[in-house]
N, C-alpha and C positions, 0 to 999 in steps of 0.2 A: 730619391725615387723609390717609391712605394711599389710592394705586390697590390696588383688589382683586387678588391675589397672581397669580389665572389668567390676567389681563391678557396676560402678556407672550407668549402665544403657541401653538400648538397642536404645531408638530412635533417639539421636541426638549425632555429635559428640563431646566428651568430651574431657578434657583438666586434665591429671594429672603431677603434676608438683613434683621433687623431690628437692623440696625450697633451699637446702642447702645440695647437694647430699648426698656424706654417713655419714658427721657428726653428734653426738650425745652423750648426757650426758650420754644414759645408756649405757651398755654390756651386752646387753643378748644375753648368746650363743648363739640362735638358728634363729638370725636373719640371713635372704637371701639377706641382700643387703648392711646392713653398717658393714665394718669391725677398723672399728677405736677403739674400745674396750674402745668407752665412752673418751679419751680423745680427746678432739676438737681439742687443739694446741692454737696458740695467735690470731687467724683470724678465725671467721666462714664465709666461701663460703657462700656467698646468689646471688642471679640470678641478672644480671648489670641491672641497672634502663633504658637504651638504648633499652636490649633486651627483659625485661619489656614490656615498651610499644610498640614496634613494634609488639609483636606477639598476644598482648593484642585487638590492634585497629584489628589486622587483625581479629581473630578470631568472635569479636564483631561483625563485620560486616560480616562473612561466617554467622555466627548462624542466625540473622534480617532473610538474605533472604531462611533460612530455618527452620521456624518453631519459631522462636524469642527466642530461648532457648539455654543459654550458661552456663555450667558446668565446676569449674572449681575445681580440689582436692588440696589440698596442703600438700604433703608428705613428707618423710625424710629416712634416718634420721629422726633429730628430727624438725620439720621445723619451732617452734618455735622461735629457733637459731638466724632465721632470723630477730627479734625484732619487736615490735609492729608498727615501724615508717615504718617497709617495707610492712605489710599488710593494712596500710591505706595508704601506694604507690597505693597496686593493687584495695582498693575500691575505689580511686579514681580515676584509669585509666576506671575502669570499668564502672562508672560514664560518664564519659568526652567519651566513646567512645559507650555508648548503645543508640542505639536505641528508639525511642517512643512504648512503647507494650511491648520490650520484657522483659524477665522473667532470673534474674541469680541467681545463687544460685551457693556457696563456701561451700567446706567440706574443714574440715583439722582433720589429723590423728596424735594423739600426745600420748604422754606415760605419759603425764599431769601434770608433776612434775614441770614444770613452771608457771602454771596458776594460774595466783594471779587475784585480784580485778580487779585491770584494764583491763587485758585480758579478763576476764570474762562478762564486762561491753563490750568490743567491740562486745565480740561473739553475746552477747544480741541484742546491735544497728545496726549489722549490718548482722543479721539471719545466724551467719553460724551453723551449723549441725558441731559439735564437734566428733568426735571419742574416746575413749578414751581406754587405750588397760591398762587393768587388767586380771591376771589369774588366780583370785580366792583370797579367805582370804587369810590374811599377812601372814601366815607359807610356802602359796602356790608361792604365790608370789613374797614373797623376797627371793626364792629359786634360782630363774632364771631371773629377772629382777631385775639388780642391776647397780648399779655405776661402773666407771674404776676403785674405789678401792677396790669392791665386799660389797659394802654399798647395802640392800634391800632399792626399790623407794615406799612399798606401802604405808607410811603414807603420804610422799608427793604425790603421787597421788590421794587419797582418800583428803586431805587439798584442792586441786587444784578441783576435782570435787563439792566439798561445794562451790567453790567458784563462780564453774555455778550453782549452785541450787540455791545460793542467789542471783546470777543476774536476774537469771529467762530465762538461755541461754538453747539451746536446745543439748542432749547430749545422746551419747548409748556406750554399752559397747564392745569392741571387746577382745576376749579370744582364744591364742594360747592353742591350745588342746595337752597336751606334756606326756611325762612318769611320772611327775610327778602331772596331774591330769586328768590323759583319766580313771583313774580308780573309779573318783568324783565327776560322775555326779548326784546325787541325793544329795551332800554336796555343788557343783557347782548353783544348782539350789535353796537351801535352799540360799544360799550366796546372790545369787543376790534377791531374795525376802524379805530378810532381811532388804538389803542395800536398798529395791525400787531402781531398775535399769529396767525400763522398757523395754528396746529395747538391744537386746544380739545378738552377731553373736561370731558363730566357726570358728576357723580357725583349720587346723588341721597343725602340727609342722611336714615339710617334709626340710630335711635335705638338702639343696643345694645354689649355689651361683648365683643369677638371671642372673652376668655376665657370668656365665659359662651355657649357654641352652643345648648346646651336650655334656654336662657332664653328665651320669647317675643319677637321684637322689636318694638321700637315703632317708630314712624316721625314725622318734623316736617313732611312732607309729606303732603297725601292723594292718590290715582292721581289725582283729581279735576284737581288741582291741576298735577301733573308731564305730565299729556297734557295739558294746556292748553298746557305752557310748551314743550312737545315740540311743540306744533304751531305757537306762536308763532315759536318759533326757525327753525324748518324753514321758516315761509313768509321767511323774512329768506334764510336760505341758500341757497336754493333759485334765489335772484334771477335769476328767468327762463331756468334752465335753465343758467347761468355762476354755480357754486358760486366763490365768493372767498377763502373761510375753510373750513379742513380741522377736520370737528365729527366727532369719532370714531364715535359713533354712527349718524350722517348717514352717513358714509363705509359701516360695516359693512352697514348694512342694501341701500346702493346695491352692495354688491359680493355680495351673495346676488340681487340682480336680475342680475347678469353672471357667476351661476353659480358664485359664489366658497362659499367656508364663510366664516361670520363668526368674525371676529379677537375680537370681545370675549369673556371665558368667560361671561357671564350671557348671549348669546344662543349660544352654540354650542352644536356637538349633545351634549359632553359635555364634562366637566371636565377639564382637563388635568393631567398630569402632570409636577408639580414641588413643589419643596421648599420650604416656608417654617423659617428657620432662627435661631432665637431666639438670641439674642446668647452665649450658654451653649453654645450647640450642639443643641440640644432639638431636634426635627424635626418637623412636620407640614405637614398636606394644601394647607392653606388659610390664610391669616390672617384666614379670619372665623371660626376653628375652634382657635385657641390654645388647648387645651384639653388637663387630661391623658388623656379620654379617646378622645383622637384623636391622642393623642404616638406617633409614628412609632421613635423612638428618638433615642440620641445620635451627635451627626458626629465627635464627639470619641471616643467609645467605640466605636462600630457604621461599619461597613464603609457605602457609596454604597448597594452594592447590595443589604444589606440591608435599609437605609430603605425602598428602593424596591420592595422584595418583601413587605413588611406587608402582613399580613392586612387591618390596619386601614385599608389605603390602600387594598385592593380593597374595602373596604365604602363606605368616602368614596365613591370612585368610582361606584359602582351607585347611589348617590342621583339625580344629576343624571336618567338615563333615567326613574327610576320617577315617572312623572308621574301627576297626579291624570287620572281621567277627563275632565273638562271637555277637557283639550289634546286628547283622538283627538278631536273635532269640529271644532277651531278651521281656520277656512282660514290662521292666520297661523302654524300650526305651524313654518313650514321658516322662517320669520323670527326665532324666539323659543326655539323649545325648549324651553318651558315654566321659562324662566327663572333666577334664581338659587334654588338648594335652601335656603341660607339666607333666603330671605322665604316658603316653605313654612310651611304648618302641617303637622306631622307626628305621626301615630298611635305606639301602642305598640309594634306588629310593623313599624315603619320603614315605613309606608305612607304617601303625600301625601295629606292632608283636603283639600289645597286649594291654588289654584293662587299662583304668582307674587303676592306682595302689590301689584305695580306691573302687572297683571295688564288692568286697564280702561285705564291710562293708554298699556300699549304699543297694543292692539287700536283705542284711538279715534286715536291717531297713524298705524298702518300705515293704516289707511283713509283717512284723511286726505291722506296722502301720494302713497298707491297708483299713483295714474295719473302723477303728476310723476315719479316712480322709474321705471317702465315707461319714459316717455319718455327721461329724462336717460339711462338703462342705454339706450336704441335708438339715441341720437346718440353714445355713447364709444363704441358697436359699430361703428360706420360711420366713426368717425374712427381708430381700431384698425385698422378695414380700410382705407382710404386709407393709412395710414403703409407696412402690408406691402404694397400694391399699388405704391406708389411703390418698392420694393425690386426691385422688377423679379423676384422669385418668383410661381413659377405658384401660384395657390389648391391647397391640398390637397385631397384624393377627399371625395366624401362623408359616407364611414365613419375617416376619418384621424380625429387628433386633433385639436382644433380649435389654432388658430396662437395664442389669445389666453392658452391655458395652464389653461383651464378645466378642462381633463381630459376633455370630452365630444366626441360626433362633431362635428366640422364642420356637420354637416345639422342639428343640433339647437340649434346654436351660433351662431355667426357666420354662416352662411350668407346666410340671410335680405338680413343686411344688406352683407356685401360683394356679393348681385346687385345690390342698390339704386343703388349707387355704383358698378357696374359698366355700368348702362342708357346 
């Protein structure tokens, strides 16, 4: 089970690549994209060294002349598969093709059960941001994440993350939220605090096959169930106003109280703009959208920038805004944004019937939370302002930019609370 593709970010265009399309050591049922059932076969698919570098050079050089920033994910399946000799392929195209200045950074999403020393040792040298997808202690986990022979992975995954902690690699944890732990969040959150797992993200477990987009999805969860576990968690996290554990979700919503846009694509204001890249070279919007009628074209045959100029890409796109009516009412609008378009029901002329299928469970969590976020966003604003006051800078005007990087006036910003701390 893969981070959803928009994940990585809203201001430059990103690159996620499905390394080794749907192959993969484990079978966990409730994955939406590989159905191989954890047998590989005698050959694992990895992306041709040819089509490598052609879309590598291209890309390096779109990012230089916008912003010097190239992102690139490496998903799966399992995209390990691929073997250590094909990801010091792509650092060293990445090399041989960037720029003076710019800035790249590689994520890869793994289920961990390969990472040994040397992996470990690369992730180190050469900064990648590791993923690693556990869903809870070993009874939890080896429920649903298991081998083709219904072998549980977590001690192998749990071996494999020591083996970034001894490298000293950088690592967080990603956790399908399913039936058999939406009801564990206060067990969820002992776990990870136990384990020191600093950086946590939900996913919630919705039933569906990314190649099939107009297929209805189904879900293992109810909102019922997911704002229960959204609100359980949160009063764990929240522990008295000294967050311990960085909850990405937790995180995104407390930074739309300090004026931010949120980072995750299911709540921002619109979808982002990036590539999902199927091991062939194939191109589309989304990886909940593998689909050929949402194929963007090929990286292998089609130029960057004409993936990026698809028609089909501007249609992708205008989903996200056209929200069902229910959203112009919601006071959690500027929290949510009416959601992911893939948990939409959607009409024959492209209209939303209907909102966000996890729709109740975000609305009885933002209420839930509401007044603890006000507060924690009114004590990082006053500790923000103590750190600049301690720099020995005058406060900016009024109407200036605010100093926290919000982009808003000072008066509307920070102000407030740097007089507080100025009495």
């Amino acid at each position: 089970m893969s981070t959803c593709a928009a994940d990585a970010g809203h201001g430059d265009v990103f690159v996620m690549w499905k390394t080794v399309s749907e192959d993969c050591n484990l079978a966990c049922d409730y994955c939406y994209y590989s159905t191989c059932g954890g047998r590989i076969g005698r050959r694992v698919r990895r992306i041709d060294s040819a089509l490598l570098e052609k879309f590598i050079g291209e890309y390096m050089a779109y990012a230089s002349r916008r912003g010097g920033v190239a992102t690139f994910i490496w998903q799966g399946g399992e995209p390990l598969l691929a073997g250590l000799d094909f990801f010091r392929e792509v650092v060293e195209l990445q090399i041989k093709y960037a720029r003076p200045g710019m800035m790249v950074s590689n994520a890869v999403q793994t289920n961990g059960t390969l990472i040994d020393e040397e992996w470990a040792r690369f992730f180190r040298k050469y900064n990648f941001l590791v993923g690693v997808s556990v869903d809870g202690p070993k009874e939890i986990h080896d429920a649903r994440r298991v081998t083709g022979s219904g072998k549980g992975s977590y001690d192998l995954v749990m071996r494999g993350i020591g083996h970034l902690r001894d490298a000293g690699a950088e690592f967080n944890i990603l956790t399908v939220v399913h039936d058999g732990n939406v009801d564990k969040g206060r067990e969820l959150m002992e776990f990870y605090r136990r384990e020191n797992f600093g950086y946590v993200q939900f996913i919630p477990c919705m039933d569906f096959r990314a190649q099939e987009p107009d297929r209805p999805a189904r879900y293992q969860i109810t909102p019922e169930q997911y704002g229960r576990f959204l609100c359980e968690t949160f009063d764990v996290w929240y522990n008295d106003g000294r967050p311990e554990i960085s909850v990405r979700f937790f995180d995104n919503v407390l930074g739309v109280y300090l004026h931010r846009e949120a980072e995750l694509c299911i709540h921002h204001r619109s979808c982002p703009k990036g590539l999902i890249l199927e091991q062939n070279g194939d191109a589309y919007p989304c990886d909940f959208y593998i689909h050929g009628d949402y194929r963007l074209g090929n990286a292998g045959t089609d130029s960057l920038e004409a993936l990026l100029a698809s028609p089909v890409f501007d249609a992708f796109l205008r989903m996200k805004p056209a929200l069902p009516p229910k959203c112009a009412s919601c006071p959690w609008l500027r929290l949510c944004h009416g959601g992911c378009p893939r948990n939409r029901r959607w009409g024959p002329a492209g209209e939303a019937l209907d909102t966000d299928y996890f729709c109740a469970a975000y609305m009885r969590f933002y209420g839930h939370a509401h007044e603890r976020m006000q507060k924690l966003a009114w004590e990082t604003r006053k500790n923000w302002m103590r750190e600049y006051k301690a720099t020995g800078l005058k406060w900016p005007g009024r109407n200036d930019p605010c100093v926290c990087g919000s982009g808003r006036k000072f008066k509307v910003c920070c102000a407030p609370a740097a007089a507080e701390i100025s009495r």
